[in-house]
LODREN-281841 format. One record per residue (C-alpha): x, y, z. Coordinates in pm, whole numbers, padded with zeros to 5 digits, always signed. Layout:
% LODREN-281841
XYZ...
//
This chain:
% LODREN-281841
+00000+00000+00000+00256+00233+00116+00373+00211-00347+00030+00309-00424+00060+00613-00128+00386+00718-00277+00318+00717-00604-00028+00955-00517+00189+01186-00355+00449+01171-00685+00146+01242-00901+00019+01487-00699+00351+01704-00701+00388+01629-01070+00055+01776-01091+00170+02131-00848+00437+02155-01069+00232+02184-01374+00035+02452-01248+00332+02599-01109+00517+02570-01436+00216+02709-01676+00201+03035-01403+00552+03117-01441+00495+03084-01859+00216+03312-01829+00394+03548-01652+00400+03818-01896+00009+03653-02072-00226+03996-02096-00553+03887-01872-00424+03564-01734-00511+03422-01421-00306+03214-01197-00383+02839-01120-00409+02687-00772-00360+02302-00765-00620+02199-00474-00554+01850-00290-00780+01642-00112-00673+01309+00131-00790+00977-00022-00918+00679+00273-01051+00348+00155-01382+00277+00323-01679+00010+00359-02053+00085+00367-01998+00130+00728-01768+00399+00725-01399+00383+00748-01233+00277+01115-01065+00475+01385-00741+00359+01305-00786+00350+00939-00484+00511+00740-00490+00700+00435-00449+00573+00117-00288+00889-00034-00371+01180-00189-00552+01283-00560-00611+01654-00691-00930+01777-00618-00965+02116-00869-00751+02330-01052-00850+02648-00939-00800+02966-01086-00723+03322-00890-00956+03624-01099-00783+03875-00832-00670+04193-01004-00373+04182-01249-00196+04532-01251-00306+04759-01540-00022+04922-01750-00045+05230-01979+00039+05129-02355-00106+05442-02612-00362+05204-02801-00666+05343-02747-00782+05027-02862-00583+04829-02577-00869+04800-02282-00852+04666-01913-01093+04626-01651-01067+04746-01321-01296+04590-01117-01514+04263-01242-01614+04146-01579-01457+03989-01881-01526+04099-02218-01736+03902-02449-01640+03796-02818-01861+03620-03044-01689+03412-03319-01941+03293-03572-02220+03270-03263-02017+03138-03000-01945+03316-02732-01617+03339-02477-01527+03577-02238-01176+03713-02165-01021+03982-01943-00743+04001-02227-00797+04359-02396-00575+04343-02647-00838+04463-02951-00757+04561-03290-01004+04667-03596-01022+04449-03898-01058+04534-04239-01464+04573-04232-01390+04846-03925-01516+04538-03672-01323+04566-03306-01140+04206-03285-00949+03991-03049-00582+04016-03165-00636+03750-03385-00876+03865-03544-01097+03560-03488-01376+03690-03259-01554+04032-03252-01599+04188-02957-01999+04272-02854-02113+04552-02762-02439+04807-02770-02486+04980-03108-02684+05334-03113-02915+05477-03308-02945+05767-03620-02936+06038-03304-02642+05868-03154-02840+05690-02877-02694+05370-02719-02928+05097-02731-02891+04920-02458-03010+04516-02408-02886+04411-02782-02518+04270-02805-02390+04310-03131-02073+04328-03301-01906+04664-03218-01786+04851-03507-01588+05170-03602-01741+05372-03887-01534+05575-04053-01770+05763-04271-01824+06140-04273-02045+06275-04021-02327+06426-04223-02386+06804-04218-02635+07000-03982-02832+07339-04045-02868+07554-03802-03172+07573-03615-03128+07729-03304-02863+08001-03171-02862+08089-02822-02558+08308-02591-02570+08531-02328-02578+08923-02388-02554+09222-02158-02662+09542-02328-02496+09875-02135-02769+10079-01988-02596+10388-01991-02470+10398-02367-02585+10670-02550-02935+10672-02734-02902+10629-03138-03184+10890-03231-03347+10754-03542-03507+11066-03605-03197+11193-03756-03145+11117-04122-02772+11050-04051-02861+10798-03715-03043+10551-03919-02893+10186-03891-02603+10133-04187-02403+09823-04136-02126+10021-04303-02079+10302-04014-01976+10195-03704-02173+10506-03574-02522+10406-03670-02516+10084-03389-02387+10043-03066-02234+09702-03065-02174+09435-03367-02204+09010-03274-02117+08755-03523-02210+08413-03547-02113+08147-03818-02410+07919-03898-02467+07636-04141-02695+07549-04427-02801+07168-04499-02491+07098-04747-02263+07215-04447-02175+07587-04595-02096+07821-04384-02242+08199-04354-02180+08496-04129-02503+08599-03919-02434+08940-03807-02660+09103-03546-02630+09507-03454-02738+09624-03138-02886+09974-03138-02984+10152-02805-03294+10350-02978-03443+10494-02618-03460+10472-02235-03477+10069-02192-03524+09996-02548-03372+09869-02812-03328+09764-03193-03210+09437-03337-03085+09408-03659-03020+09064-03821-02845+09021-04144-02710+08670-04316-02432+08656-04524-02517+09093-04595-02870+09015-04639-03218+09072-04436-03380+08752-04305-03619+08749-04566-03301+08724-04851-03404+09127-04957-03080+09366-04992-03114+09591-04701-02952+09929-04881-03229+09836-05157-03527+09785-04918-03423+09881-04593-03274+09726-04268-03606+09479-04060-03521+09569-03691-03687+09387-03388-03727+09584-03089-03611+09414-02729-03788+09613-02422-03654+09597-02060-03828+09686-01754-03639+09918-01452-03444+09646-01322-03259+09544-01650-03503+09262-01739-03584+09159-02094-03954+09213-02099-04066+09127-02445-03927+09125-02825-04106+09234-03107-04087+09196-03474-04242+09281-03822-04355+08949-03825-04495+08929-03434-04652+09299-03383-04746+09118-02988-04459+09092-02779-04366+08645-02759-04411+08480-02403-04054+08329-02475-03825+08671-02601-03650+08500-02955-03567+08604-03224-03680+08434-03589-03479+08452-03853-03680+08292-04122-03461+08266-04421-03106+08209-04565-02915+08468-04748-02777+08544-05063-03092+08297-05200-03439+08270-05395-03740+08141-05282-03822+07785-05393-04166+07671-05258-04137+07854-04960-03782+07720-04877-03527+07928-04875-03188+07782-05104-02833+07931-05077-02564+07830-05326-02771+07538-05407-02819+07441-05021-03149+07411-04875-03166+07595-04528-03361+07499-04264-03699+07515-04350-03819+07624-03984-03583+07918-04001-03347+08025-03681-03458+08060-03326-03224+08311-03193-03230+08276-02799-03249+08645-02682-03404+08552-02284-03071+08544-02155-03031+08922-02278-02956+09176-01998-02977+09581-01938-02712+09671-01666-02420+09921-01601-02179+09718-01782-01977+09662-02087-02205+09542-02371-02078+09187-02435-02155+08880-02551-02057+08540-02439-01954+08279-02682-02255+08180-02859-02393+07837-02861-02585+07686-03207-02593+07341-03311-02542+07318-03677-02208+07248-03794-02042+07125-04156-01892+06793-04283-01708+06641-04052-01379+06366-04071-01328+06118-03855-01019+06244-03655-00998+05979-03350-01139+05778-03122-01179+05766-02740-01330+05533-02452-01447+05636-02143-01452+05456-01837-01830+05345-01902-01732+05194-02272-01865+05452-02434-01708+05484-02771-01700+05824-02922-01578+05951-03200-01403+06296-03244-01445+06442-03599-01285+06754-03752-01601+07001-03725-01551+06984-03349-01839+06728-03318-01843+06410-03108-02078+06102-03152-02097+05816-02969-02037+05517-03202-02103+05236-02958-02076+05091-02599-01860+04783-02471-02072+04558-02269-01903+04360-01999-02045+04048-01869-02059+03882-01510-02066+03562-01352-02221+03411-01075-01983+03169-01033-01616+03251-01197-01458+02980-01068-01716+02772-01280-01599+02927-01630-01405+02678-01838-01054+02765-02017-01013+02735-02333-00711+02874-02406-00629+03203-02581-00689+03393-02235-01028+03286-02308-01362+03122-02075-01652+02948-02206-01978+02935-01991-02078+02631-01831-02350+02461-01592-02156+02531-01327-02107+02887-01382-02455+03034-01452-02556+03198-01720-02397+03551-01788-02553+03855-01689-02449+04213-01944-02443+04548-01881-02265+04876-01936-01955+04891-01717-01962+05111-01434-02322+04940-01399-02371+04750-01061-02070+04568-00933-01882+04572-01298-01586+04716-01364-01451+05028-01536-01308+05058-01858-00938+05165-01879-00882+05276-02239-00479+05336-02371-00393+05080-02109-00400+04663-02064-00433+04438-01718-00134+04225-01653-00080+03868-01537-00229+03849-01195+00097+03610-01124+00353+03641-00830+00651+03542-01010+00774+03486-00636+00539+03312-00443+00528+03120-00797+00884+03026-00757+00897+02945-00362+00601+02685-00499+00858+02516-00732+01073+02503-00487+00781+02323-00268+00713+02076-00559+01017+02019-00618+01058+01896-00200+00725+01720-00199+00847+01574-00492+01142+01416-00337+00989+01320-00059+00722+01093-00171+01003+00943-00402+01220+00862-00084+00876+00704+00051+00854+00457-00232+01267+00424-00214+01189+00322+00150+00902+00065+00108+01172-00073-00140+01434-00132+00086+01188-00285+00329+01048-00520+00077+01404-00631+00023+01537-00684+00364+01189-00897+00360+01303-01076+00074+01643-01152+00197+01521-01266+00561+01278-01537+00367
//
């Protein structure tokens, strides 16, 4: 009995030393995680249990388990290179099946799909919609379109103004007062603001503030030169709109040609694009269509105090073509890409997935798990959601091995090892003194 003891314990130390062995290989493996050989005592029984003085019959491994602790996570450049902090593995889907890995080591392939680094899975992920909405709930294969963002007219301009209460009234009684963009003297204070038409061209919206009495005053709008409604203002005249405040600086109410009542919300509606014609009620510049709706010019925001007439920088969402420039991931997965008009659009979201029971995952090689009874069944979400972890863009997890404690374990193979050989050498010698007595 005491062969079949010894040669449990040499298989068992064979076996530490594998594990021991494929750590220390793995050392420098993005995403691994160390092994733990687990041992259990074997005792030979009956159907009425085993005896008090019943001795082992050895030992057998019980589970090779592995350690999902932490690996360190090292900057690299590659926006592209991702590690978790915190739980979760990423999932891949090659052809249908899907593994999960804490190995972030992505690339794009030829079709613009995110890839392991073999190119043999695609990692999954949440798509969005037309608006750039992530829609959550449906994994699909993430993706990194490289197509021009489409232009956008403008629609709406809004800013911040403070109009000087004590500048001098502009008396547009006199012949020589009356508003000319060309003389300075004629307004009190010039804003520009570059908008967009639908083909992405830009124009120059000028507005001219003139003070035109005690808490009021004119607003005149011109696109590209032009009035609102695309009519040369030296040939038909300048269209004001007249903002009114009350005694403590407030905006009280704008009026226009258009809007003879003062508006419950004080905008501004610039109908039309300039240099144009009509066409069926839409105004067209340079072969552009403009928006049809016109622009709503925020004006509530517009003050009357002591103070410097200023603007602050104004605010309108249209903008032209725009080129992909790069790419960047935010701790929630959030993929967004940066384009040359200044724009940003989220192009997708990394879904991470979780595990009741880790330990229950199966290896399959390529710093890769498949799912299994014993595991559960995965549960996704957005990272940063729950108990998952965050997204490290530019930056990888490491090995979680201790090359040390790795090597004093070789070193306690290596002695278990040993030992259980001198046990069989032992029984040996026994057996032969035995021999040599008969």
């Amino acid at each position: 009995m005491s062969f079949n003891i010894g040669l449990s314990g040499l298989y068992a130390a064979n076996k530490q030393l594998d594990v021991t062995g494929n750590n220390i290989a793995n050392v420098a493996t993005t995403g691994f995680k160390s092994s733990r050989a687990e041992f259990e005592d074997v005792y030979s029984a009956t159907k009425l249990g085993s005896g008090s003085k019943t001795v082992g019959s050895g030992v057998r491994l019980a589970n090779v388990a592995q350690q999902f602790t932490q690996g360190d996570i090292n900057n690299t450049g590659n926006v592209l290179d991702m590690g978790i902090n915190g739980s979760g593995f990423f999932v891949l889907n090659d052809s249908g099946s899907l593994s999960y890995t804490r190995s972030g080591t992505f690339k794009v392939d030829k079709e613009g799909y995110v890839t392991n680094s073999d190119g043999s899975a695609r990692l999954q992920g949440y798509g969005v919609d037309a608006n750039g909405k992530i829609q959550n709930g449906i994994l699909t294969d993430l993706r990194i379109d490289t197509s021009n963002l489409a232009p956008k007219s403008t629609s709406v301009v809004s800013s911040t103004i403070n109009l000087n209460s004590t500048a001098p009234v502009i008396d547009q009684a006199v012949v020589t007062n009356l508003f000319d963009p060309t003389k300075t003297e004629t307004f009190t204070k010039q804003f520009s603001t570059p908008v967009f038409d639908s083909q992405g061209n830009q124009h120059q919206m000028d507005q001219y503030m003139v003070k035109t009495g005690a808490n009021t005053w004119d607003t005149y709008t011109l696109i590209d030169g032009r009035n609102p409604d695309g009519s040369d203002p030296k040939v038909t005249g300048p269209v004001p709109s007249t903002m009114v405040f009350d005694t403590s600086g407030k905006l009280v109410s704008v009026t226009t040609p258009a809007t003879p009542t003062p508006i419950v919300s004080p905008d501004l509606k610039v109908t039309g694009w300039v240099p144009g014609t009509v066409t069926d009620g839409v105004w067209t510049a340079n072969g552009a269509a403009a928006n049809p709706d016109g622009v709503t010019i925020s004006m509530s925001n517009t003050t009357q105090f002591n103070a410097d007439t200023a603007r602050s920088i104004p605010a309108q969402n249209g903008y032209a073509t725009g080129q992909i420039t790069n790419l960047t991931i935010d701790g929630s997965g959030v993929m967004l890409a940066n384009f040359s008009n200044y724009q940003t659009k989220p192009i997708g979201q990394i879904s991470l997935a979780s595990f009741t029971n880790e330990q229950g995952l199966q290896a399959v090689g390529g710093t890769s798990w498949k799912e299994t009874y014993s595991s559960g069944i995965p549960g996704y979400d957005a990272p940063e959601t729950g108990t998952l972890g965050q997204i490290r863009s530019n930056a990888l997890e490491e090995s979680n091995v201790n090359l040390t404690s790795e090597l004093v374990d070789l070193i306690k193979a290596q002695s278990n090892y040993q030992a259980n050989a001198k046990t069989i050498s032992t029984q040996s010698t026994i057996m032969q003194t035995i021999i040599q007595m008969a």
